[in-house]
C-alpha positions as CSV (number, residue, x, y, z in Angstrom):
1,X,-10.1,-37.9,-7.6
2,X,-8.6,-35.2,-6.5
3,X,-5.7,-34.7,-8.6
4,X,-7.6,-35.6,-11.4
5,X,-10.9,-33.4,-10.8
6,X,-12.8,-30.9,-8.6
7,X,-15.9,-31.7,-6.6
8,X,-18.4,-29.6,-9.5
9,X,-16.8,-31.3,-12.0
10,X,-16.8,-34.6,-10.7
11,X,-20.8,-34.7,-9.3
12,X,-21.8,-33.0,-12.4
13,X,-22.3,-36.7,-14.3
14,X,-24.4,-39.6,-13.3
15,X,-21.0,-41.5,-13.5
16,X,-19.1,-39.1,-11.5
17,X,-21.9,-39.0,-8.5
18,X,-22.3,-43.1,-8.5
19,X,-18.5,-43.3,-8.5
20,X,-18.3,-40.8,-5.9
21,X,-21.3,-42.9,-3.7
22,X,-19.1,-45.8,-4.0
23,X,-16.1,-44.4,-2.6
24,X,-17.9,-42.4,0.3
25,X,-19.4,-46.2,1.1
26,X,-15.9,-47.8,1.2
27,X,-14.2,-44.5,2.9
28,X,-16.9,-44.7,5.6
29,X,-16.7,-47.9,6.5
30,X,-12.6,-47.9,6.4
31,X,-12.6,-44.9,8.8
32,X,-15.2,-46.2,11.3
33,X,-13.0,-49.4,12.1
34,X,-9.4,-48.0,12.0
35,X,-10.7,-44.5,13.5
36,X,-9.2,-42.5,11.2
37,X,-10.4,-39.1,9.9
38,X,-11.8,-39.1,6.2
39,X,-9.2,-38.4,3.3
40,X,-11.4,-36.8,1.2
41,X,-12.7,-33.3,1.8
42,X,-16.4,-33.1,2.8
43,X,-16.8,-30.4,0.0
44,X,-17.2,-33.4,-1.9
45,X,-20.0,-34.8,-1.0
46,X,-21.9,-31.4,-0.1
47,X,-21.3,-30.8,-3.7
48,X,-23.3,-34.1,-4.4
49,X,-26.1,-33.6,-2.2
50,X,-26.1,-29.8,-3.9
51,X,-26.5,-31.5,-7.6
52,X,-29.1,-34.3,-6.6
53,X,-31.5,-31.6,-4.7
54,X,-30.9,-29.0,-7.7
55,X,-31.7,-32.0,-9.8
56,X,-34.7,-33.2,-7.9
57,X,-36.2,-29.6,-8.0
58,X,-36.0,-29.6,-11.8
59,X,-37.5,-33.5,-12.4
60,X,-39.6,-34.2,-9.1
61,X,-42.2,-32.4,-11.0
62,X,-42.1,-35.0,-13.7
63,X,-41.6,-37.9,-12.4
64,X,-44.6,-41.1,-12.2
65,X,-45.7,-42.2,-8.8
66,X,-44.2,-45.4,-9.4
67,X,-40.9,-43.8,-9.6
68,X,-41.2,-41.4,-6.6
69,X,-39.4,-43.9,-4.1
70,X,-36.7,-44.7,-6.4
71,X,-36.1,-41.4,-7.1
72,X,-36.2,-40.1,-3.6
73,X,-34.1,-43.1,-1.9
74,X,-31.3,-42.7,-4.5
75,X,-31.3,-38.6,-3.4
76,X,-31.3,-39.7,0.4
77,X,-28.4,-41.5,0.2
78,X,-26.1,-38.5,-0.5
79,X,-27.6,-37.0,2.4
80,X,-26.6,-39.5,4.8
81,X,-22.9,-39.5,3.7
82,X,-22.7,-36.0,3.8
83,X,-23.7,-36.4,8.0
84,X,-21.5,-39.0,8.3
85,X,-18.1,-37.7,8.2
86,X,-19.0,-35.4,11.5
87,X,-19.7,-38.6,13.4
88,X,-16.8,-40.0,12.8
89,X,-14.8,-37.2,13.9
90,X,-16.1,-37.6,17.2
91,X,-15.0,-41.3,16.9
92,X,-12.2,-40.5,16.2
93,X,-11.5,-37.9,18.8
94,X,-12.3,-39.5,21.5
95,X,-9.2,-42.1,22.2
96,X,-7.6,-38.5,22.8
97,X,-9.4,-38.1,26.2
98,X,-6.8,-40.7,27.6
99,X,-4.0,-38.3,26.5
100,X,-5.1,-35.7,28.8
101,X,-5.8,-34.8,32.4
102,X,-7.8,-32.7,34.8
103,X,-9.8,-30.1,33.6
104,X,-8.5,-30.3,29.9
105,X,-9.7,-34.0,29.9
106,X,-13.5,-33.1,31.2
107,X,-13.2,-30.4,29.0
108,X,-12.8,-31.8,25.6
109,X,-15.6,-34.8,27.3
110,X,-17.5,-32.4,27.6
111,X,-17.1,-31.0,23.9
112,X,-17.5,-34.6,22.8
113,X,-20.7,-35.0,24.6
114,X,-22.1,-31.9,22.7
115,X,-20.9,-32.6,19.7
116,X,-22.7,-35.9,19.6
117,X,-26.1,-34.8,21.2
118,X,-25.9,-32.0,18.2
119,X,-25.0,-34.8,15.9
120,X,-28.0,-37.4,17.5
121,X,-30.4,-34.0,16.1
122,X,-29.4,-33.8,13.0
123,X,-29.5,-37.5,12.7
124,X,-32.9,-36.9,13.8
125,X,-34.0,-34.4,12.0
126,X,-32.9,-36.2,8.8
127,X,-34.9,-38.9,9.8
128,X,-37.9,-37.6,10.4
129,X,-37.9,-35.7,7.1
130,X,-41.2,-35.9,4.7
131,X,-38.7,-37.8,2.5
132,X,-37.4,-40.4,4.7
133,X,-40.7,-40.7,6.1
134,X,-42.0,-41.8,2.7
135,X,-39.2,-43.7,1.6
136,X,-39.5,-45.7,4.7
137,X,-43.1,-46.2,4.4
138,X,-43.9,-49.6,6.2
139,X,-45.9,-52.2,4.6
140,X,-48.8,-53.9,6.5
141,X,-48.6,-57.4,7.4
142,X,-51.9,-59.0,5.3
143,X,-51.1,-62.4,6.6
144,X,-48.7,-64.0,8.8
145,X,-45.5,-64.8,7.0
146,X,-43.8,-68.4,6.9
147,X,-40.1,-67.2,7.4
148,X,-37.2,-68.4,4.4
149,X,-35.2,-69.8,7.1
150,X,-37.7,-71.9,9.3
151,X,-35.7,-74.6,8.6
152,X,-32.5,-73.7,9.7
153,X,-32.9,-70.9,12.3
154,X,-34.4,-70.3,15.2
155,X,-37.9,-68.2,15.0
156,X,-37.8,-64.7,14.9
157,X,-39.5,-63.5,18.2
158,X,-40.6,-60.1,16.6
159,X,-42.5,-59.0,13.6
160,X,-40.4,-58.5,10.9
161,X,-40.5,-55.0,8.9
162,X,-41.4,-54.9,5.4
163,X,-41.3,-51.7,3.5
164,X,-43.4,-50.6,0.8
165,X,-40.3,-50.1,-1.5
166,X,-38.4,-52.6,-0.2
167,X,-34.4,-51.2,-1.0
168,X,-35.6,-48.6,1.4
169,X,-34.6,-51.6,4.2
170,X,-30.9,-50.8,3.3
171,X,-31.2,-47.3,4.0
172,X,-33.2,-48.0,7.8
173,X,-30.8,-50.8,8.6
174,X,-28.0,-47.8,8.3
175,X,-29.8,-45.3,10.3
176,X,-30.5,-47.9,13.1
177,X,-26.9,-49.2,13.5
178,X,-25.7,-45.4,13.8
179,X,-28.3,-45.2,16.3
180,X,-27.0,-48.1,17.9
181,X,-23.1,-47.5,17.7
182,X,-23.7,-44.3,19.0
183,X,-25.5,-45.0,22.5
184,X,-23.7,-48.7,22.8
185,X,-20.1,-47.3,22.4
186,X,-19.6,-44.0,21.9
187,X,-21.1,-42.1,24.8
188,X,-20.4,-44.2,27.5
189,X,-16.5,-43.9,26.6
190,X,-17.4,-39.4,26.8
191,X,-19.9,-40.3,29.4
192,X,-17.5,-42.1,31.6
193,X,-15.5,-38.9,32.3
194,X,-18.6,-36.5,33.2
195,X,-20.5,-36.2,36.4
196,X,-24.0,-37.6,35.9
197,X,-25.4,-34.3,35.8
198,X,-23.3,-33.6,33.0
199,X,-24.3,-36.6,30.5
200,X,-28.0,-37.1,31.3
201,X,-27.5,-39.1,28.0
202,X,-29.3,-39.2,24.3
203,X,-32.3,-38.9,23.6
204,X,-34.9,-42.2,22.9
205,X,-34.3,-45.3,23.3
206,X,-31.6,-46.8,24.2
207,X,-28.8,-49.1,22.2
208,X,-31.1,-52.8,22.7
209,X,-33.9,-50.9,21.2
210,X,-32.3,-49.7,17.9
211,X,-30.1,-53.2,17.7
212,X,-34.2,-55.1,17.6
213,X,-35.0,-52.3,14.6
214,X,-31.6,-54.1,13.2
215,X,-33.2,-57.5,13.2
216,X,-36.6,-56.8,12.6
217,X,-35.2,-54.8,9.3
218,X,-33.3,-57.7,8.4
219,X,-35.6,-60.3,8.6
220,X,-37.7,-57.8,6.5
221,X,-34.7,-58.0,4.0
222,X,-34.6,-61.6,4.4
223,X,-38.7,-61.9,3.0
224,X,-38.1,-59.8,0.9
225,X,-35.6,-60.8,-1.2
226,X,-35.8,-64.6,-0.1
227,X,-34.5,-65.2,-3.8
228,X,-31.8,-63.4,-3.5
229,X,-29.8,-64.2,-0.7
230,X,-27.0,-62.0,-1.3
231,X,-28.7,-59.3,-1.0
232,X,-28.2,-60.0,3.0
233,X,-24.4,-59.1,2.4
234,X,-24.6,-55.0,3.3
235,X,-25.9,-56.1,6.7
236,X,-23.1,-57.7,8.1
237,X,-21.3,-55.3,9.7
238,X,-24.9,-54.0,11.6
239,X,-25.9,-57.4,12.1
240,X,-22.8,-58.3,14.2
241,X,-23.6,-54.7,15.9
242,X,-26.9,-55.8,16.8
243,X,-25.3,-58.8,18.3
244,X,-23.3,-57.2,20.6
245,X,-26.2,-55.3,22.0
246,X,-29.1,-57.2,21.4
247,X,-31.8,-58.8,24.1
248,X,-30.7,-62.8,25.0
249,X,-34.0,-63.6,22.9
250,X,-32.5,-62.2,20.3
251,X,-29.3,-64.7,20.7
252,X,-30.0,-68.2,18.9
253,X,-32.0,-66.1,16.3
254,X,-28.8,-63.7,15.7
255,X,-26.4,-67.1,16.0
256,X,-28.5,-68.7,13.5
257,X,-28.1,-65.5,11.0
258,X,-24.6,-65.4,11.5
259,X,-24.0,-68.9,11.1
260,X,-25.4,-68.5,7.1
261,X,-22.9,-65.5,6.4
262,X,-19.5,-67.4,8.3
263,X,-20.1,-70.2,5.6
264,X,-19.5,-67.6,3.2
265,X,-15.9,-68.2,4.3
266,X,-14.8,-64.6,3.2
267,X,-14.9,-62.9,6.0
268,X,-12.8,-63.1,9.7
269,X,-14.6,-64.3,12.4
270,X,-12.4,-65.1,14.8
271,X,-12.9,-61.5,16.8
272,X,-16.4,-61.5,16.5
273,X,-16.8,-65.1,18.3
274,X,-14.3,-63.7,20.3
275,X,-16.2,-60.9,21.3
276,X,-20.1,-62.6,21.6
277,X,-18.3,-65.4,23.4
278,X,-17.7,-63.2,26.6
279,X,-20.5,-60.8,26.0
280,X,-23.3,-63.6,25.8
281,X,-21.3,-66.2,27.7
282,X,-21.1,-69.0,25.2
283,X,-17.7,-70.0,24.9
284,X,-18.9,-73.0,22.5
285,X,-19.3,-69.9,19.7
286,X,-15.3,-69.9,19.8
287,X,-16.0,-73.3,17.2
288,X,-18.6,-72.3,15.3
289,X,-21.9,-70.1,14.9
290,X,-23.5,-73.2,13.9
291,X,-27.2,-73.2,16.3
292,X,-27.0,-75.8,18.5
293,X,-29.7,-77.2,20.7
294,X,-29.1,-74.6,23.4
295,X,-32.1,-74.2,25.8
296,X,-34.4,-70.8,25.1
297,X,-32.9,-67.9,26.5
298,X,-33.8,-65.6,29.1
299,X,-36.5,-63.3,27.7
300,X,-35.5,-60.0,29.5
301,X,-33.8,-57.4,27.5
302,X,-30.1,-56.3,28.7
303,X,-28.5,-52.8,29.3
304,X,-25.7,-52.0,27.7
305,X,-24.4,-51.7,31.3
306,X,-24.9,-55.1,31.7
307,X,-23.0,-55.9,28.5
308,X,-19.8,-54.5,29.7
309,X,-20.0,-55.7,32.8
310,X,-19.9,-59.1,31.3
311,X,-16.8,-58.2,29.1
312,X,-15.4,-56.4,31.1
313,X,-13.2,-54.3,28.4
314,X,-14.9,-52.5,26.5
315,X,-13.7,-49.0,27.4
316,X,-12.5,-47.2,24.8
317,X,-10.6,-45.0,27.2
318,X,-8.6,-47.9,29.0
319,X,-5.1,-47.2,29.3
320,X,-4.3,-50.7,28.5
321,X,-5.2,-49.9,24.8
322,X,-2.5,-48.3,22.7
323,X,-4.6,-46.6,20.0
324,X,-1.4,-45.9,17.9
325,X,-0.2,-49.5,16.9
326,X,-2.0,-53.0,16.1
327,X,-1.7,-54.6,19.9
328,X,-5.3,-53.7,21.0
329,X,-7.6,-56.8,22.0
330,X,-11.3,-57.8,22.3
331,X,-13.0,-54.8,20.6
332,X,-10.1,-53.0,19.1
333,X,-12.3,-50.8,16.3
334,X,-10.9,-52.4,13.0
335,X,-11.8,-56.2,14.9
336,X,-15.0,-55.4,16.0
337,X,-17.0,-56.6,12.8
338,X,-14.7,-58.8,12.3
339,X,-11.9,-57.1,9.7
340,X,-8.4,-57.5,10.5
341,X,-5.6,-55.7,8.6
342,X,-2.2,-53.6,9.7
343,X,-3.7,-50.1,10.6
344,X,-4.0,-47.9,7.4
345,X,-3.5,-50.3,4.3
346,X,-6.8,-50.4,3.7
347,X,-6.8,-46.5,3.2
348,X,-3.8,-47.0,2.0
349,X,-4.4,-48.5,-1.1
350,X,-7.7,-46.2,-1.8
């Protein structure tokens, strides 16, 4: 694109913009596994979120009601992608604290923990925006619902969230698994280096909260579009987040989902069992997320203290892990949601 283009040029067709969305998807996801910074410049997709809200200013006035949500989830989207880049500079910084000491090191922590409380505002601030707000307008529960899956999971111990425009799901599910990543792994690895004082933490709830907002929006999805069960596929790689930091009621539930997408048989597993065997203790996942006749969990939810307590190695700061080659183990970034590959051919061939 960019030997070929410019950012105007490019985000000044419908074609151009989709395109664009499609890379910034597949970009994203690259970077956040292999911890690498984005290749292309963020001009890019400020240029897109300049042309949809130029856009939007000259059509909101004209569009129906029933095309309102559309409309406004379609000029969200570019919005999000523009924020994300900026977390995953932080992501990617981090592993550097190991390469330092002293001072320097709770220095740049330091810088790290700002930059990521500054970040958890703007994340905030985006979502609670009059738009996202409306987008994400829940719809009430007129009667109980008989789940899709009652015959082949486990209940769903929560209410699940249905949406008034029901795509809008996609767009939660995203902002809830930032939410998550970012208080499950990212600031304890800054955090361990600070003083308490100095990283009283982010604000609201914690990482087991935003992991249940996971499930609850994908068992909306689920209802939703029941006949349509690929339409579950997006949610994999927040799903298997969630499972890592959800509550052990969640467990059977979340072994049950998982279960449905390892028969898709397109994706690695073998370091997610990997990882959920040590952090929930069930080495018989190692063969299978098949649900198995396991007696009900505890109820109690679980800290993400406890969580690595359990595994045990988890820090992203350990000096064990070399950062710079493919040896890393247990929740080596690009094995995490299960995706393996040499690091950088997958941006390699982009």
């Amino acid at each position: 694109m960019q030997k070929f283009s410019d950012p105007v040029t490019h985000c000044s067709t419908v074609t151009g913009r989709c395109l664009l969305q499609l890379y910034c998807n597949v970009e994203d996801y690259c970077c956040s596994l292999s911890t690498y910074h984005a290749l292309l410049p963020t001009e890019w997709r400020y240029q897109n979120v300049r042309i949809h809200q130029q856009l939007a200013h000259e059509e909101y006035p004209h569009i129906p009601i029933i095309d309102r949500k559309p409309r406004l989830l379609n000029d969200l989207w570019p919005q999000l992608e523009a924020l994300r880049p900026d977390l995953n500079d932080i992501l990617v910084s981090i592993p550097h604290l190991k390469t330092m000491e002293g001072q320097d090191r709770i220095d740049f922590a330091l810088l790290l923990e700002a930059q990521l409380q500054q970040f958890d505002r703007e994340l905030t601030g985006f979502i609670n925006s009059n738009q996202v707000s409306e987008v994400l307008q829940i719809a009430p529960l007129s009667s109980p619902i008989t789940p899709s899956h009652s015959g082949c999971c486990p209940p769903f111990p929560y209410s699940p969230l249905l949406f008034v425009f029901p795509p809008a799901a996609f767009l939660n599910i995203s902002l809830q698994a930032m939410r998550t990543h970012m208080r499950a792994f990212m600031y304890p690895a800054i955090s361990t280096e600070l003083d308490p004082e100095q990283a009283p933490g982010l604000p609201g709830e914690d990482a087991t909260y935003y992991s249940i907002e996971i499930c609850r929006t994908f068992a909306g999805i689920e209802e939703s579009y029941k006949h349509s069960p690929d339409s579950t596929f997006p949610c994999f790689s927040p799903l298997v987040l969630a499972a890592l930091t959800c509550p052990p009621s969640l467990r059977m539930w979340m072994r049950g989902k998982l279960s449905h997408f390892e028969r898709l048989s397109q994706l690695c597993f073998e370091p997610v069992k990997q990882n959920l065997a040590k952090v929930w203790d069930m080495p018989q996942i190692l063969e299978g997320f098949s649900p198995s006749t396991s007696p009900p969990l505890d109820t109690a939810r679980v800290s993400w203290s406890v969580i690595t307590e359990e595994v045990g190695e988890v820090d992203l700061l350990s000096e064990e892990i070399n950062w710079g080659d493919d040896s890393m183990e247990s929740f080596k970034p690009c094995e995490l949601f299960g995706v393996t590959y040499e690091e950088g051919d997958l941006l390699g061939g982009l």
